[in-house]
TORKOL-4160 file (C-alpha; in steps of 0.2 Angstrom, whole numbers, padded with zeros to 4 digits, m for minus):
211
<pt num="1" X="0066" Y="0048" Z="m0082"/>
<pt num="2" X="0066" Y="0031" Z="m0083"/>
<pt num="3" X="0053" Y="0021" Z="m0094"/>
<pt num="4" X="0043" Y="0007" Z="m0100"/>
<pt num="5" X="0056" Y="m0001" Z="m0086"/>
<pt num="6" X="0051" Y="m0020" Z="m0089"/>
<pt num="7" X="0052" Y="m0018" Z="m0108"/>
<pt num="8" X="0062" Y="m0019" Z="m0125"/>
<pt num="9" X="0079" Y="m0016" Z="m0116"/>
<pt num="10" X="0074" Y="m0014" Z="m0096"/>
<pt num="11" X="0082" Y="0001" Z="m0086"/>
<pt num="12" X="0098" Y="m0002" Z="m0077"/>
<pt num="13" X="0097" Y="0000" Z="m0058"/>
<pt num="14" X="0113" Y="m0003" Z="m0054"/>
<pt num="15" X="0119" Y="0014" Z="m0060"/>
<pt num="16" X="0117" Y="0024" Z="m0043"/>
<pt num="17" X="0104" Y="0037" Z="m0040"/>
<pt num="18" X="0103" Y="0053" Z="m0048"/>
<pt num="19" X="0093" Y="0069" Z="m0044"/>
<pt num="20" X="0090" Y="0073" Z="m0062"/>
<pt num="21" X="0080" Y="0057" Z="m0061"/>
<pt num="22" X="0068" Y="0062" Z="m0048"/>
<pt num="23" X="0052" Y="0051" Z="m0056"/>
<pt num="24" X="0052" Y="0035" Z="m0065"/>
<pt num="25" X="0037" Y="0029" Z="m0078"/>
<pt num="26" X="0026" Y="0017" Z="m0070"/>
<pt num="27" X="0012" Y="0015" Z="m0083"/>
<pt num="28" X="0013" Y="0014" Z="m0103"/>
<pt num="29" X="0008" Y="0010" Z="m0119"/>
<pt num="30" X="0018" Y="m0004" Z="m0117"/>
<pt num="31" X="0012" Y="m0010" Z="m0098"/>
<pt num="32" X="0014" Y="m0009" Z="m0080"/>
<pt num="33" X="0031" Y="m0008" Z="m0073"/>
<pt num="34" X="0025" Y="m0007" Z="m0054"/>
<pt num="35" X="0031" Y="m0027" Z="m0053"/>
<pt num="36" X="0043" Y="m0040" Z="m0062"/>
<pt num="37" X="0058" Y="m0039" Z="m0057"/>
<pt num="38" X="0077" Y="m0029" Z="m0058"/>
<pt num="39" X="0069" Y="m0017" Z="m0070"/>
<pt num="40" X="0052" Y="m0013" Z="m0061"/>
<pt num="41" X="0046" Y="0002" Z="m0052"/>
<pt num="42" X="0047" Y="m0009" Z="m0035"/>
<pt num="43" X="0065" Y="m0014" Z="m0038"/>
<pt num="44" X="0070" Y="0003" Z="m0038"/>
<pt num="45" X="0060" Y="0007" Z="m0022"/>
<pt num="46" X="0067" Y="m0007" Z="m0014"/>
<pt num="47" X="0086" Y="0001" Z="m0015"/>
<pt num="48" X="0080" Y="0014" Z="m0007"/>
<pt num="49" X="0077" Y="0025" Z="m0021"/>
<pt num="50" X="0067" Y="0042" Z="m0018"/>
<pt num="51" X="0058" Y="0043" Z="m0034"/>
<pt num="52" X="0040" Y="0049" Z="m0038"/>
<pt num="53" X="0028" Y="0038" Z="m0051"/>
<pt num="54" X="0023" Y="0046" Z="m0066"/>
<pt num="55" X="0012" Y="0037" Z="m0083"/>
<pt num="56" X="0016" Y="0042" Z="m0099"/>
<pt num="57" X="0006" Y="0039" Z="m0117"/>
<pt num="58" X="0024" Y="0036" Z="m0125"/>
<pt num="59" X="0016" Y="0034" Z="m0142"/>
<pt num="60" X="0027" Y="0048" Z="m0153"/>
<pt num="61" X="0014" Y="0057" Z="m0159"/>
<pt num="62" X="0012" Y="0073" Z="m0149"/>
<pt num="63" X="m0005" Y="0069" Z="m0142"/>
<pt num="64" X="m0003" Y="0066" Z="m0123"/>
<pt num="65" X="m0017" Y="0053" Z="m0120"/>
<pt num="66" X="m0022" Y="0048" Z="m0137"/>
<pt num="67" X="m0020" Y="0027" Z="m0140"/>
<pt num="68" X="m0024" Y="0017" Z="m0155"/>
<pt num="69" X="m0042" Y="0019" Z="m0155"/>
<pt num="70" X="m0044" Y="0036" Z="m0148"/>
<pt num="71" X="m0040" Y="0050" Z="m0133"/>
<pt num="72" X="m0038" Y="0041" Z="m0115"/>
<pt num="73" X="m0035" Y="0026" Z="m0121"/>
<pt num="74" X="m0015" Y="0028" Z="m0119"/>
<pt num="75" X="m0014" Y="0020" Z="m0104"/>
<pt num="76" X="m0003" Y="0034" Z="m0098"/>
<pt num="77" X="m0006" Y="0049" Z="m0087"/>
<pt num="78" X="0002" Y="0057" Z="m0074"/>
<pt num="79" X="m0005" Y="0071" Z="m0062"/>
<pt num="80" X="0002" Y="0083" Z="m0050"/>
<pt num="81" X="m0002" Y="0091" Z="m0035"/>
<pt num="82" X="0001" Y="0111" Z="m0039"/>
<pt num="83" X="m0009" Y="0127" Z="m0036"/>
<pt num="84" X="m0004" Y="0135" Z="m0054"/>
<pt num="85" X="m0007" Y="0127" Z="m0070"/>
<pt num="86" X="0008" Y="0136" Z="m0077"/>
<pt num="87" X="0023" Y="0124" Z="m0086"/>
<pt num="88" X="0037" Y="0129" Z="m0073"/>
<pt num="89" X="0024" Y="0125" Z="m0057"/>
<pt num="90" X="0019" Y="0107" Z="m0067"/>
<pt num="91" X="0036" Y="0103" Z="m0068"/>
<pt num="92" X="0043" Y="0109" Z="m0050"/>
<pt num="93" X="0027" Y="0097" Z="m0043"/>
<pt num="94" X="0036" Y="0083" Z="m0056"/>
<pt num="95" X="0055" Y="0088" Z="m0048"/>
<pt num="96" X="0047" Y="0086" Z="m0030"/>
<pt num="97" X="0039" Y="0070" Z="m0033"/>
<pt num="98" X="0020" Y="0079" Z="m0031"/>
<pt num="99" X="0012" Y="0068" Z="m0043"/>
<pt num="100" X="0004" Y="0052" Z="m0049"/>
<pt num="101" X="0003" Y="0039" Z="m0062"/>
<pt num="102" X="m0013" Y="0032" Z="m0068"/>
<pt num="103" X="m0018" Y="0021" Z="m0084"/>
<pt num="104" X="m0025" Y="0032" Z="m0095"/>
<pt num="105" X="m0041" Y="0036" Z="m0084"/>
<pt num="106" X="m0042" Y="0054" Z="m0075"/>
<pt num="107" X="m0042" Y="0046" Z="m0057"/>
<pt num="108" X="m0040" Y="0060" Z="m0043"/>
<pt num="109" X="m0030" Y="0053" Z="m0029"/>
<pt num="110" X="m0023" Y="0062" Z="m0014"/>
<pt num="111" X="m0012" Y="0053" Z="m0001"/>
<pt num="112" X="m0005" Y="0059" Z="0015"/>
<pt num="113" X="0003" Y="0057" Z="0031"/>
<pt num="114" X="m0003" Y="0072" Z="0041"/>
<pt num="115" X="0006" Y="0088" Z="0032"/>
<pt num="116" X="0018" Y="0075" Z="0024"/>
<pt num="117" X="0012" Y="0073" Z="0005"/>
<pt num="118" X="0013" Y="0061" Z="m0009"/>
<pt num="119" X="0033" Y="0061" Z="m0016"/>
<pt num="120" X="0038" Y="0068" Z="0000"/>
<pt num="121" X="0050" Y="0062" Z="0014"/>
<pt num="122" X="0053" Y="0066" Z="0034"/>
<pt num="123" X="0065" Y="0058" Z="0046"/>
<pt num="124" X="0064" Y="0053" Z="0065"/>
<pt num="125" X="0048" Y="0050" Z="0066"/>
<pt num="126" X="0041" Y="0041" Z="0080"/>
<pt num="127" X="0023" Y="0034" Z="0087"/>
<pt num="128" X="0009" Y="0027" Z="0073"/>
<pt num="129" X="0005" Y="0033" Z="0057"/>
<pt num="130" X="m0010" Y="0038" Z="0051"/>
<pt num="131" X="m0013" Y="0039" Z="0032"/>
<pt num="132" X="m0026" Y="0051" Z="0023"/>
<pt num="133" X="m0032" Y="0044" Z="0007"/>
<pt num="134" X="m0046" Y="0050" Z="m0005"/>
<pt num="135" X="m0051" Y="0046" Z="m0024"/>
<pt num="136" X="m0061" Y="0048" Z="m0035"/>
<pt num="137" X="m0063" Y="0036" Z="m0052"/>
<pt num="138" X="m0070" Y="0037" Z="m0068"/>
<pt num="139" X="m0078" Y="0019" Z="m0064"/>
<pt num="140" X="m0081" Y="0012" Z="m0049"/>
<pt num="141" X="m0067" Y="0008" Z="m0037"/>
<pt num="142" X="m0064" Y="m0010" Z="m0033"/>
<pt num="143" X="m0049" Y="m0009" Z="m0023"/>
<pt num="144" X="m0039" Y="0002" Z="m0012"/>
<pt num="145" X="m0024" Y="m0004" Z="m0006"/>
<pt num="146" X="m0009" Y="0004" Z="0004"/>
<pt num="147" X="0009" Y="m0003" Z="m0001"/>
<pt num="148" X="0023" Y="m0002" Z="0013"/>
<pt num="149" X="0039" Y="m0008" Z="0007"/>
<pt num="150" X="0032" Y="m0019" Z="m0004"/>
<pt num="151" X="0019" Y="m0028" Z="0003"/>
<pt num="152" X="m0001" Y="m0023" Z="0004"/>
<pt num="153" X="m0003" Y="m0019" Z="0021"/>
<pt num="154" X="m0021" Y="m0011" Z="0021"/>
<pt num="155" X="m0034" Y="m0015" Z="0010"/>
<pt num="156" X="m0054" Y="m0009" Z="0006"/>
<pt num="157" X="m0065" Y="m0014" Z="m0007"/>
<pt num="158" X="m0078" Y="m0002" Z="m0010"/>
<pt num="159" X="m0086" Y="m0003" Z="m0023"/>
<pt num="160" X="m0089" Y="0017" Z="m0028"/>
<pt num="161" X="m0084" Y="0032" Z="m0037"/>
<pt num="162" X="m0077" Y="0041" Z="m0022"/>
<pt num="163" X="m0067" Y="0035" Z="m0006"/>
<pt num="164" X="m0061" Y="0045" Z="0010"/>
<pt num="165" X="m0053" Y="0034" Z="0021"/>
<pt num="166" X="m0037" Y="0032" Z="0033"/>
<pt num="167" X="m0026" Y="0018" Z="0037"/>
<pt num="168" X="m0016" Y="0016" Z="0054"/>
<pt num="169" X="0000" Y="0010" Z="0055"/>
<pt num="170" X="0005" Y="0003" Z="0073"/>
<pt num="171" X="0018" Y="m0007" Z="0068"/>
<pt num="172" X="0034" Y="0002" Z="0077"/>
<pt num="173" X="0046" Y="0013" Z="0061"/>
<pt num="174" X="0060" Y="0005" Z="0070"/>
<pt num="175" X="0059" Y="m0012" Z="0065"/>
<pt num="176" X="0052" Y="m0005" Z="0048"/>
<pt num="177" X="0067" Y="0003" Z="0041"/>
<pt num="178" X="0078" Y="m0004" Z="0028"/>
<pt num="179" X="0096" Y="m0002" Z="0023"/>
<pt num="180" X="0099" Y="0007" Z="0006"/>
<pt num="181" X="0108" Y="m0002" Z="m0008"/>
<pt num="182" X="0119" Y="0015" Z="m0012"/>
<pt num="183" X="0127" Y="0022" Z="0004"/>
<pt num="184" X="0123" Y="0039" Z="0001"/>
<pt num="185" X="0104" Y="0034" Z="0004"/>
<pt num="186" X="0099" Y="0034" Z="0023"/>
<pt num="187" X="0088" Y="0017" Z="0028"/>
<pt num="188" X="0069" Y="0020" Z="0023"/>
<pt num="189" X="0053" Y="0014" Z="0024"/>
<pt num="190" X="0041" Y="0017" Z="0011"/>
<pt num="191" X="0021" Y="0019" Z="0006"/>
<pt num="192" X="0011" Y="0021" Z="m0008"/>
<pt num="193" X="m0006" Y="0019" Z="m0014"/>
<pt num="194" X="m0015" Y="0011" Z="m0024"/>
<pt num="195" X="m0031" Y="0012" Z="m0035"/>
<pt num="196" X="m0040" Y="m0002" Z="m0044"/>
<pt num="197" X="m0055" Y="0004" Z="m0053"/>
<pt num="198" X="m0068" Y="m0011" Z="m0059"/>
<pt num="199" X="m0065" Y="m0006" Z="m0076"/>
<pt num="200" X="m0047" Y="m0012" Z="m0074"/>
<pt num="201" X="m0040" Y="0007" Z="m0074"/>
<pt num="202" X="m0026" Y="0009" Z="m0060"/>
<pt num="203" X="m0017" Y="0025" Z="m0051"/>
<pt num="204" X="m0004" Y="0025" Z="m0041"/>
<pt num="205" X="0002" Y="0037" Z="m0030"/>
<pt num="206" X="0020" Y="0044" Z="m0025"/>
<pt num="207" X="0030" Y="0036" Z="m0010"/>
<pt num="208" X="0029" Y="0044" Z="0005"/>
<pt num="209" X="0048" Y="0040" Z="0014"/>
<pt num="210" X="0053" Y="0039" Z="0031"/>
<pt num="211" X="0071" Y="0038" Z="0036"/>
C-alpha cells in the first residue's frame, strides 16, 4: 500500500489503479497525507480511486504503536470492521476497505449509509442520503465532520467522548458524480468521515462510493 504519501519521495498517482492496492496510508510517524497535493490521500480519491484509509506506526521496530517516547504515541493505527480476531479476517476487512486510520489514539468510529459500510461501494442509487455515524475518543471530540468529494459538507462540534448522530444528504447524486481519471473507473461520488479529538488525535474513516 501506499505510504507516508506527502513525504521523502511522494507516491506516484499517475500509475493507474491496482487491486493489490486496495488501501493507502493516511497517518504516520512522518504526518498526515489526507491534504497537499498530487501525493496525498485526497488526490488519489479525486481520480476516482476505490481505496480504504489505513495509519501505520512505520517506525521499523516491530512494535505496532510504539513512538519515540513510548506506546500510542506512533501516530499510526489502523482498525477494522471484522467479527473474528483471526489474521486471515483482519486482513480480508483491510482487502475490502472495512477499516480506518487514526493517529495513534484508539478512537472507535463506525460510518454508514443504511446497510452500506465504511470502504464499500453501490451503484444507482437514487433519493437522499442518510449517513450513520458514531465514535467514541480517548479525549473529548471537537469536531465531526463528513467529507464529500472533498469538501466538508456536514459538521458538529460536541464537545464529548461519544457521538451518535446522522447527516442527510439532499443534494440530487446526479449532479454529484464525477468523471474518473482512469477509464476503467465508472464516475463516483465519495464520503468519509472525520474525527478531531481536543487533544489534537484524528481518525478517519473509509469512503463510502457511489457510482
Amino acid at each position: 500500500f501506499p505510504h507516508h504519501m506527502k513525504f521523502i519521495h511522494g507516491t506516484d498517482f499517475t500509475i493507474p489503479p491496482n487491486a493489490m492496492e486496495p488501501v493507502m496510508e493516511v497517518c504516520s510517524r512522518w504526518g498526515i497525507s489526507e491534504y497537499g497535493g498530487e501525493h496525498s490521500a485526497q488526490y488519489a480519491l479525486s481520480q476516482g480511486r476505490r481505496m480504504g484509509l489505513i495509519g501505520g506506526t512505520d517506525n521499523h521496530l516491530g512494535q505496532p504503536g510504539s513512538g519515540t517516547h513510548g506506546y500510542n504515541e506512533g501516530r499510526g493505527w489502523t482498525a477494522v470492521l471484522t467479527q473474528s480476531l483471526e489474521r486471515e479476517a483482519i486482513y480480508s476487512a483491510i482487502r475490502q476497505k472495512r477499516c480506518y486510520a487514526t493517529t495513534g489514539a484508539k478512537i472507535l468510529v463506525f460510518f454508514a449509509l443504511g446497510e452500506i459500510l465504511m470502504g464499500e461501494e453501490t451503484r444507482g442509487w437514487k433519493g437522499d442520503r442518510t449517513f450513520q455515524i458514531t465514535a467514541a475518543g480517548t479525549a473529548p471530540i471537537e469536531k465531526v465532520e463528513v467529507i464529500r468529494n472533498g469538501d466538508v459538507v456536514f459538521e458538529m462540534r460536541p464537545d464529548e467522548y461519544v457521538v451518535e448522530t446522522s447527516f442527510c444528504d439532499h443534494e440530487p447524486v446526479d449532479d454529484l458524480m464525477r468523471p474518473a481519471a482512469f477509464e476503467e473507473l465508472d464516475p463516483f461520488c465519495y464520503y468519509y468521515l472525520r474525527i478531531t479529538q481536543r487533544d489534537r488525535n484524528q481518525a478517519w474513516s473509509s469512503p463510502i462510493w457511489l457510482s
